[in-house]
Backbone bond lengths (Angstrom), bond angles and torsions (degrees), N, CA, C in turn:
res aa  C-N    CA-C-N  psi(-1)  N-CA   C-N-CA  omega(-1)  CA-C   N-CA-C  phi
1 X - - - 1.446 - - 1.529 107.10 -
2 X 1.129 131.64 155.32 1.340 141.10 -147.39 1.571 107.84 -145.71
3 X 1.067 138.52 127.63 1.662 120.84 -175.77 1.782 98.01 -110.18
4 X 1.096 98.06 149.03 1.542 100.64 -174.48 1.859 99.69 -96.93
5 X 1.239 108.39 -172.00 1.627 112.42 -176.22 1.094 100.40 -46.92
6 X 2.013 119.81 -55.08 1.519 111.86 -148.16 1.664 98.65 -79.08
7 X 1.472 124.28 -24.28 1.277 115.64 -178.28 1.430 118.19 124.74
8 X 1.676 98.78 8.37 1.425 115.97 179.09 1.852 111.69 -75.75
9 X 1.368 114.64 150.58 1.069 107.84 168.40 1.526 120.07 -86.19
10 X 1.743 117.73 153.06 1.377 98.09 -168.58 1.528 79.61 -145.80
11 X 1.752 96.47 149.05 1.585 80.79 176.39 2.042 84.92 -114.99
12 X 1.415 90.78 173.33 1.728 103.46 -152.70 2.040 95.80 -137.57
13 X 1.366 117.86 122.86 1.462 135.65 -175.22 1.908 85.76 -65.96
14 X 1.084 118.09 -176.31 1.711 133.94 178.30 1.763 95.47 -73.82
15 X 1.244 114.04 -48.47 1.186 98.67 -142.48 1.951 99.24 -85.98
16 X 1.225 102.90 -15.16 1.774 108.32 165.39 1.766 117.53 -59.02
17 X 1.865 95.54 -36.45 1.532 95.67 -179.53 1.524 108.18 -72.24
18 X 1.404 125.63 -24.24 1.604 136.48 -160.20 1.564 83.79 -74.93
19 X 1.314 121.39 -52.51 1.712 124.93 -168.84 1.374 99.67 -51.04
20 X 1.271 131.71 -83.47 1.255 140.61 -165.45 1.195 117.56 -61.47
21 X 1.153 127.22 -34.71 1.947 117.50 156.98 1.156 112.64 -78.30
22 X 1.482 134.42 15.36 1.727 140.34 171.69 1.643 99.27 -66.05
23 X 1.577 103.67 -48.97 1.174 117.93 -170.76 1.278 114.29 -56.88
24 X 1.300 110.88 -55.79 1.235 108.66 -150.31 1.763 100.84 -97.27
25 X 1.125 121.83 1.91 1.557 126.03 151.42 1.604 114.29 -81.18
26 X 1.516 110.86 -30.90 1.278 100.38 161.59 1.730 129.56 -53.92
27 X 1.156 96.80 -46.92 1.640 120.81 -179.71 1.447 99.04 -61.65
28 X 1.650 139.68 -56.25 1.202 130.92 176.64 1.778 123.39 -64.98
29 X 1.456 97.49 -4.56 1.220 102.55 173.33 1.612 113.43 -66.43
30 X 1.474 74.39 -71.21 2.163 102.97 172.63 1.253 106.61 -36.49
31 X 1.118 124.16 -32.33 1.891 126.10 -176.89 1.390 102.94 -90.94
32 X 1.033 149.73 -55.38 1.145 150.60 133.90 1.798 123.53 -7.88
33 X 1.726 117.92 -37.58 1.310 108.60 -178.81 1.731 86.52 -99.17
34 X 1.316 127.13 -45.06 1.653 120.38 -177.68 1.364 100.17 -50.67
35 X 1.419 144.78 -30.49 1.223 124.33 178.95 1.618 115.07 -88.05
36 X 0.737 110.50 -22.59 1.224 120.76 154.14 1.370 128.53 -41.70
37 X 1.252 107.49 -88.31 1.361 114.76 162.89 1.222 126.27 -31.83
38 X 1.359 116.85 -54.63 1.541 139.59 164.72 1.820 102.02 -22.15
39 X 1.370 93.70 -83.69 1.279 116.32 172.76 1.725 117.12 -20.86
40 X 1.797 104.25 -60.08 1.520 114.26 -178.05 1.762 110.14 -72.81
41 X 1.537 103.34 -19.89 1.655 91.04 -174.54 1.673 96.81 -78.64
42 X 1.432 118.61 -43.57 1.580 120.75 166.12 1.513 119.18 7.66
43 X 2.178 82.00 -74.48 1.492 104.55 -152.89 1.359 111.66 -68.58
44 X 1.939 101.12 -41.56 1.546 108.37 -172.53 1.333 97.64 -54.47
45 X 1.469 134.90 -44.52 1.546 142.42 -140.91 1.853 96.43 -58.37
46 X 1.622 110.62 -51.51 1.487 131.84 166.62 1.267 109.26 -49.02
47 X 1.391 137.31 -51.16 1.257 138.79 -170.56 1.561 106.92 -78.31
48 X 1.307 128.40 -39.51 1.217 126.43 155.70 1.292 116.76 -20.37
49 X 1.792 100.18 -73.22 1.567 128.36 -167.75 1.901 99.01 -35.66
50 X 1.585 107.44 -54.67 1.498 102.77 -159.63 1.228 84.30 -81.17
51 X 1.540 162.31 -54.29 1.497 159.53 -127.49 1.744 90.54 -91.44
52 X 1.345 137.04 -26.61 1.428 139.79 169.70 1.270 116.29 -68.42
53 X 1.693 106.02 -44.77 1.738 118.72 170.75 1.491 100.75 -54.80
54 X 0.715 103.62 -66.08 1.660 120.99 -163.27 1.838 110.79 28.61
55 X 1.618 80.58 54.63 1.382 93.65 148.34 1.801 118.94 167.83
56 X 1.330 117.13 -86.96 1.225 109.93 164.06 1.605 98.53 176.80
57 X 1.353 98.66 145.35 1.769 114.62 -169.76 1.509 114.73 7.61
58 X 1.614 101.35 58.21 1.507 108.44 161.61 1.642 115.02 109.29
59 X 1.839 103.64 -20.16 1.516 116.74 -160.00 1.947 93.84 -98.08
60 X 1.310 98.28 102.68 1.590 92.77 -165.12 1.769 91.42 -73.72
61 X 1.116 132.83 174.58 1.565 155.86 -164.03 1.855 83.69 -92.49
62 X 1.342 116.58 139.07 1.285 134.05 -176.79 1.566 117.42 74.45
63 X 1.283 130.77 -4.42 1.429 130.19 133.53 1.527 137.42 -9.85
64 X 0.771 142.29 52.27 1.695 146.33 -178.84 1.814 104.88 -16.51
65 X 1.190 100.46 136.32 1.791 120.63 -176.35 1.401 89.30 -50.64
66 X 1.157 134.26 -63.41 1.413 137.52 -177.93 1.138 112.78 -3.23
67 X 1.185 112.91 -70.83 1.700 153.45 -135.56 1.915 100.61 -74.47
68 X 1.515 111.45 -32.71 1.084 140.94 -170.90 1.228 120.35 -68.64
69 X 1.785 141.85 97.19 1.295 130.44 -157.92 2.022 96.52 -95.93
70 X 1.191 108.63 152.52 1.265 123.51 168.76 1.507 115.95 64.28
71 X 1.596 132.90 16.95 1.257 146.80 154.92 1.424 135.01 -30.33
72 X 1.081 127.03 82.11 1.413 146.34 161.74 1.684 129.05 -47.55
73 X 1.696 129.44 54.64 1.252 121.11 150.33 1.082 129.09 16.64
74 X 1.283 132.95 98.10 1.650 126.25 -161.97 1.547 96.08 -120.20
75 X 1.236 103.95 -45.43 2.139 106.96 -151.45 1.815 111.36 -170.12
76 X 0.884 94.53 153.90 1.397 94.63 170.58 1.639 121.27 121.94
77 X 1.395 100.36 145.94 1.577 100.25 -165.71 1.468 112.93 -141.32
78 X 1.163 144.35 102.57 1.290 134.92 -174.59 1.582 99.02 131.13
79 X 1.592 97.20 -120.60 1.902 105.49 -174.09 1.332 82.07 -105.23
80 X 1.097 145.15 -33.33 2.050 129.60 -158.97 1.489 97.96 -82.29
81 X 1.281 119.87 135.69 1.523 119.92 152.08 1.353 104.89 -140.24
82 X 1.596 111.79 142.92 1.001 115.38 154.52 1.542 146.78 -79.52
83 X 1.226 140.54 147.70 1.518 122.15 163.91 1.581 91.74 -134.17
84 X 1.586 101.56 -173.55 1.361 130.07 178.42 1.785 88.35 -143.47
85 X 1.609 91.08 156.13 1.428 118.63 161.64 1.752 119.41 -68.59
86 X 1.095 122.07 135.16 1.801 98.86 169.21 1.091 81.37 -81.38
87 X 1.419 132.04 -63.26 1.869 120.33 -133.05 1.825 94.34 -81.46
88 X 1.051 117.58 1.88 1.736 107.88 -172.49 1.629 114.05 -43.47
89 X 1.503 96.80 137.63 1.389 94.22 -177.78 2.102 103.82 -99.60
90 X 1.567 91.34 126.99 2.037 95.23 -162.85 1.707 109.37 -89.21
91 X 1.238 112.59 16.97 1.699 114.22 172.97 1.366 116.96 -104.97
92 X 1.230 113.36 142.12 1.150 140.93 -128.22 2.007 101.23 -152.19
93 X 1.263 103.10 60.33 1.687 100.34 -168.60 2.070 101.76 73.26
94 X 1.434 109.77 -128.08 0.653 78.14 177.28 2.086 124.82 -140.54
95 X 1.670 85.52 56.59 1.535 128.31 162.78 1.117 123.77 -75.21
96 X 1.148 151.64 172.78 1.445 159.12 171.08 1.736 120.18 -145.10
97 X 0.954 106.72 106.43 1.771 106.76 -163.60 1.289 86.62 -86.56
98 X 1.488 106.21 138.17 1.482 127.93 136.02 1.371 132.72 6.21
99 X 1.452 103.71 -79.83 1.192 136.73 156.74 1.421 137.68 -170.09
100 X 1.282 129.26 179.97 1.350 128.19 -165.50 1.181 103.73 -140.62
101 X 1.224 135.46 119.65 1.626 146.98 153.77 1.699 145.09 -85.20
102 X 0.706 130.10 107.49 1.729 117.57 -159.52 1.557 111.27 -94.48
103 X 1.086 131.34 117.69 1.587 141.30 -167.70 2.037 103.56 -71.88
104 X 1.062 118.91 148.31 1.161 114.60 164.88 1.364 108.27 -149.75
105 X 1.592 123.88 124.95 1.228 131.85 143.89 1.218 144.73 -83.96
106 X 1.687 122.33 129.30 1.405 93.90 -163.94 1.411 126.92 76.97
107 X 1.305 106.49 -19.74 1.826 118.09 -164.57 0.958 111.34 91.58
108 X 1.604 130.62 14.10 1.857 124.57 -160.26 1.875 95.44 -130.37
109 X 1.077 90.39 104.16 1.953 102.11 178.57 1.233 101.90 -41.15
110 X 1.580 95.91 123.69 1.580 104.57 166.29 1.674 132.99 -137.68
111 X 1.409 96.62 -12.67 1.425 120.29 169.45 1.480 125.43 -154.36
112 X 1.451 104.75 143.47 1.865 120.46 179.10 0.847 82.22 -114.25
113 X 1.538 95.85 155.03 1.560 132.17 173.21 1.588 105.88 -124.28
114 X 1.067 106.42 130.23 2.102 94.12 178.10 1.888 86.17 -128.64
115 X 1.634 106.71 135.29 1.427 106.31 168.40 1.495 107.44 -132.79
116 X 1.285 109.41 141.64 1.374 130.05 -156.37 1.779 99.18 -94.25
117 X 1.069 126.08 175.50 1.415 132.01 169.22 1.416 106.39 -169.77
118 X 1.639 83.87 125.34 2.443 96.90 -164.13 1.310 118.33 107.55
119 X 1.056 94.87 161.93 1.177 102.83 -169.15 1.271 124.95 -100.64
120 X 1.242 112.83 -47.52 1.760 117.38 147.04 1.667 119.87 -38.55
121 X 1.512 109.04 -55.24 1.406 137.95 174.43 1.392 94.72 -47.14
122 X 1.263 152.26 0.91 1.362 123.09 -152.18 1.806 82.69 -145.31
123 X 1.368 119.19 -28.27 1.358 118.34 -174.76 1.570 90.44 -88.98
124 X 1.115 132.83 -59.44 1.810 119.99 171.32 1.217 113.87 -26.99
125 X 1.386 117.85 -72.11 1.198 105.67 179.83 1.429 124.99 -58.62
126 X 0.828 127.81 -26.88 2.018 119.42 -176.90 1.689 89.66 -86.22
127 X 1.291 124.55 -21.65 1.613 104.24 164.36 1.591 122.74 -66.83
128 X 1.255 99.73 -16.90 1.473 117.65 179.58 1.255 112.43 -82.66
129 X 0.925 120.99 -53.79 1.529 133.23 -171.07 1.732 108.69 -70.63
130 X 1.437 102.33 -40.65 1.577 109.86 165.27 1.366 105.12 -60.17
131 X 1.060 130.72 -32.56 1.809 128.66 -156.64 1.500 100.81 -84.50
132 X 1.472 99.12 -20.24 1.544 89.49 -178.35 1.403 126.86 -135.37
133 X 1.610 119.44 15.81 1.310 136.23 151.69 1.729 116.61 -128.39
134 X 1.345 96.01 19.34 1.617 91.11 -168.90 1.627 135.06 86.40
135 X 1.481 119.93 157.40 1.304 129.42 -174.90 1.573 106.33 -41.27
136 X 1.031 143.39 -48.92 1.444 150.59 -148.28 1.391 121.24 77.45
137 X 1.128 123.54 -170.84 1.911 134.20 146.70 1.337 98.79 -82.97
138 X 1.061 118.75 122.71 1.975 122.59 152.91 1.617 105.14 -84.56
139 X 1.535 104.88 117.73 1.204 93.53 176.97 1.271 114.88 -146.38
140 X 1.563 114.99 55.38 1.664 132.13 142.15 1.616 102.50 -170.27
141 X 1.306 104.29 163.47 1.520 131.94 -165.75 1.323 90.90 -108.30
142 X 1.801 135.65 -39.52 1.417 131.37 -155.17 1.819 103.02 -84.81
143 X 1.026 94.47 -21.96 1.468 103.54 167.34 1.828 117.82 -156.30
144 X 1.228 141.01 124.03 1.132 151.42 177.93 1.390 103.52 -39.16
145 X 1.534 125.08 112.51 1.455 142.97 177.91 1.196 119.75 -155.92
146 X 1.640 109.24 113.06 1.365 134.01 158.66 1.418 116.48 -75.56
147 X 1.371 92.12 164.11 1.710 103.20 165.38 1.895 107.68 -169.33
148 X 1.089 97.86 129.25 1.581 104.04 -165.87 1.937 82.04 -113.88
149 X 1.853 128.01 130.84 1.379 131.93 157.42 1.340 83.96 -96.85
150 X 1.210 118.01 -169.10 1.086 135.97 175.37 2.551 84.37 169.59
151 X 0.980 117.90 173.92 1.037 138.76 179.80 1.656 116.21 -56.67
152 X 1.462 116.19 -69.37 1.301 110.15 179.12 1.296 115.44 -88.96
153 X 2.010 108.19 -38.32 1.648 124.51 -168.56 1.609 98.28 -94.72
154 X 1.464 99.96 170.52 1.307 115.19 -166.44 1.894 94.79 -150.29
155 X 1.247 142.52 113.94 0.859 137.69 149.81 1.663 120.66 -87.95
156 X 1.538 123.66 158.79 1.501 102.57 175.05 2.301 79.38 -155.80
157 X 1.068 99.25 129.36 1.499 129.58 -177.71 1.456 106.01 -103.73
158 X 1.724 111.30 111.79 1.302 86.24 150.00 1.364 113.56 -142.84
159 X 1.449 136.35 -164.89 1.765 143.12 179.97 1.670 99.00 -99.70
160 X 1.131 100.38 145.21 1.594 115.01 -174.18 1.895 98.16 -140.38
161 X 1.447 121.95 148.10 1.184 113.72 -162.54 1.349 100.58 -81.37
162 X 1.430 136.82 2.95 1.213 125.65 150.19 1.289 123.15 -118.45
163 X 1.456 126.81 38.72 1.247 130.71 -177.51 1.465 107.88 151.62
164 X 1.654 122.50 -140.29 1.439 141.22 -148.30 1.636 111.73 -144.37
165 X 1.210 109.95 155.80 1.429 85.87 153.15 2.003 84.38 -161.28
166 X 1.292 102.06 165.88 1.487 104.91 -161.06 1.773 92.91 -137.79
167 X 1.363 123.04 134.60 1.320 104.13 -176.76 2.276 90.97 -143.72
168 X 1.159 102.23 127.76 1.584 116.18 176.72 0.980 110.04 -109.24
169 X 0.915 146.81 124.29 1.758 147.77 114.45 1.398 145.97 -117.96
170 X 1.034 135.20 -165.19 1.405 109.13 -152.83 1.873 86.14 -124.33
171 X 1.737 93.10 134.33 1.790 97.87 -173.78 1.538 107.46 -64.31
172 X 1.045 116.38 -5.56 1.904 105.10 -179.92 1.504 110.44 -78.27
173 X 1.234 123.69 -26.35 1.177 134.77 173.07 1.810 118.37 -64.33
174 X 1.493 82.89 -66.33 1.572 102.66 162.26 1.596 140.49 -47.49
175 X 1.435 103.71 -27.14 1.444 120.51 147.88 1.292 131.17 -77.07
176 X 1.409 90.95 -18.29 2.050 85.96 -175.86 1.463 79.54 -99.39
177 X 1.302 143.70 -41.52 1.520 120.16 -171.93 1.506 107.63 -70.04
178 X 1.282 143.96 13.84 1.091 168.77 170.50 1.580 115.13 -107.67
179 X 0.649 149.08 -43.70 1.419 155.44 132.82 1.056 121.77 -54.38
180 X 1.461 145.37 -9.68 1.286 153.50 174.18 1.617 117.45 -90.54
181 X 1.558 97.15 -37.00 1.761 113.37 -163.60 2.339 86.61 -90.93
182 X 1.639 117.40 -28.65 1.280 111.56 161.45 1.693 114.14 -56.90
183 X 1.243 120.04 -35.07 1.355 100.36 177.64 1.410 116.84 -90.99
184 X 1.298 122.34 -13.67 1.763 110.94 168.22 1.043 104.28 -69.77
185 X 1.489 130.73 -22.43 1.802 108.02 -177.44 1.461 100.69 -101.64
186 X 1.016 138.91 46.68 1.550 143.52 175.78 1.140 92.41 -113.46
């Protein structure tokens, strides 16, 4: 039995009940794609955040080593070199990384490295890093791995049995060092 607006009883064949729950599965649909969506404008909104950085505390990605005050020579042989900051400041909310490294190709900044140490230390930080580019992709169980795309930046997170290590850079770089290492083996 079915009550109508005024409160009458009505009785209703199958195919009257199919009509009137059309609706209202329609409507749970629509709530279902707005949350949805919701959800994806969220994530992009985060992926923005790092693709706006597009780079790290101020040092946008394509920057010349030059440019770089207090730079520390670490490694490197060919077009990649590494440095570190002396004066870098290593907190992270309220974590303390290891350390931090800045990639250069060419001489033109293109990737940080931030590495965690602990185990607590290593879940702070990816709470951190979530808090401020978003959930990520999780993408293994055998070891804890993120990955945030976003358009220009590329982050990739992972667990190490004594810590983390978090590595960003920006895919334009990453393609031409990818396209570059195709023509030495040609």
């Amino acid at each position: 039995m079915w009550r109508g607006a005024g409160g009458e009883g009505m009785k209703l064949n199958e195919h009257e009940i199919q009509f009137i729950t059309f609706p209202y599965s329609c409507t749970m649909k629509k709530i279902l794609v707005l949350l949805l969506f919701t959800i994806s404008a969220a994530y992009a909104q985060d992926l923005q955040k790092l693709d706006d950085e597009y780079g790290f505390r101020g040092n946008k990605f394509g920057t010349p080593v030059a440019t770089f005050k207090n730079m520390l020579f670490i490694t490197g042989t060919g077009e990649v070199k590494v440095f570190s900051n002396r004066d870098e400041d290593l907190k992270f909310g309220d974590v303390t990384a290891q350390k931090i490294t800045y990639e250069f190709y060419k001489t033109k900044f293109y990737k940080y490295n931030v590495t965690i140490k602990g185990i607590d230390n290593r879940k702070g930080f990816l709470a951190w890093f979530q808090s401020q580019y978003g959930k990520g992709t999780f993408g293994g169980r055998s070891a804890n791995k993120y990955a945030w795309m976003g358009k220009k930046v590329v982050a990739h997170y992972h667990e190490t049995p004594t810590g983390a290590i978090l590595e960003v850079s920006s895919m334009e770089f990453e393609d031409r060092i990818d396209k570059d290492k195709d023509k030495v083996q040609e």
